[in-house]
C-alpha positions, -999 to +999 in steps of 0.1 A: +033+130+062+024+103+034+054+088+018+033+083-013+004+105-027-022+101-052-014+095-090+022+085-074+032+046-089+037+023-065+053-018-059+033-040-037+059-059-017+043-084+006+072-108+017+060-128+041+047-160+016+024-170+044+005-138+042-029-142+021-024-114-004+013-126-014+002-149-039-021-122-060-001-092-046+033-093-040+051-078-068+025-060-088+026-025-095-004+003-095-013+038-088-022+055-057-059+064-062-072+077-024-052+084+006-072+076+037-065+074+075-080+060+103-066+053+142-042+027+138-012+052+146-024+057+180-019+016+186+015+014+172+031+046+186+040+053+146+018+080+125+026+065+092+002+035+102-026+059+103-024+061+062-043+038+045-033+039+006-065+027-022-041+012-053-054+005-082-034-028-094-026-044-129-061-057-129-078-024-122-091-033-087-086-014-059-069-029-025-058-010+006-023-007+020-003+003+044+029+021+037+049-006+050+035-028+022+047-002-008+076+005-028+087+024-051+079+012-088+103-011-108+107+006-142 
């Protein structure tokens, strides 16, 4: 079961600096737009990597996360 669902605001928090979306990223806040899946929970043995969460940031674009990745909002 998602831990997030759509309309729900989220954090982005990336902490690994070395990771390439950290710099843009980490730290902003947006709304979960689509909820999507695909096979990855079968490779890690964990069902929650199967959901891939659409946010829409600050900037109104749209990345994809995992829910590893997301946080609840900082009001």
């Amino acid at each position: 079961m998602p831990r997030f669902e759509e309309g729900d605001r989220v954090r982005v928090d990336i902490p690994d600096e070395t990771d390439p979306d950290h710099d843009e990223l980490h730290g902003k806040h947006g709304i979960v737009v689509e909820l999507l899946s695909d096979d990855a929970g079968e490779t890690t043995g964990s069902e929650q990597d199967s959901v891939i969460y659409r946010i829409e940031v600050e900037n109104d674009q749209t990345h994809d996360f995992r829910e590893h990745d997301l946080r609840p909002p900082i009001e």
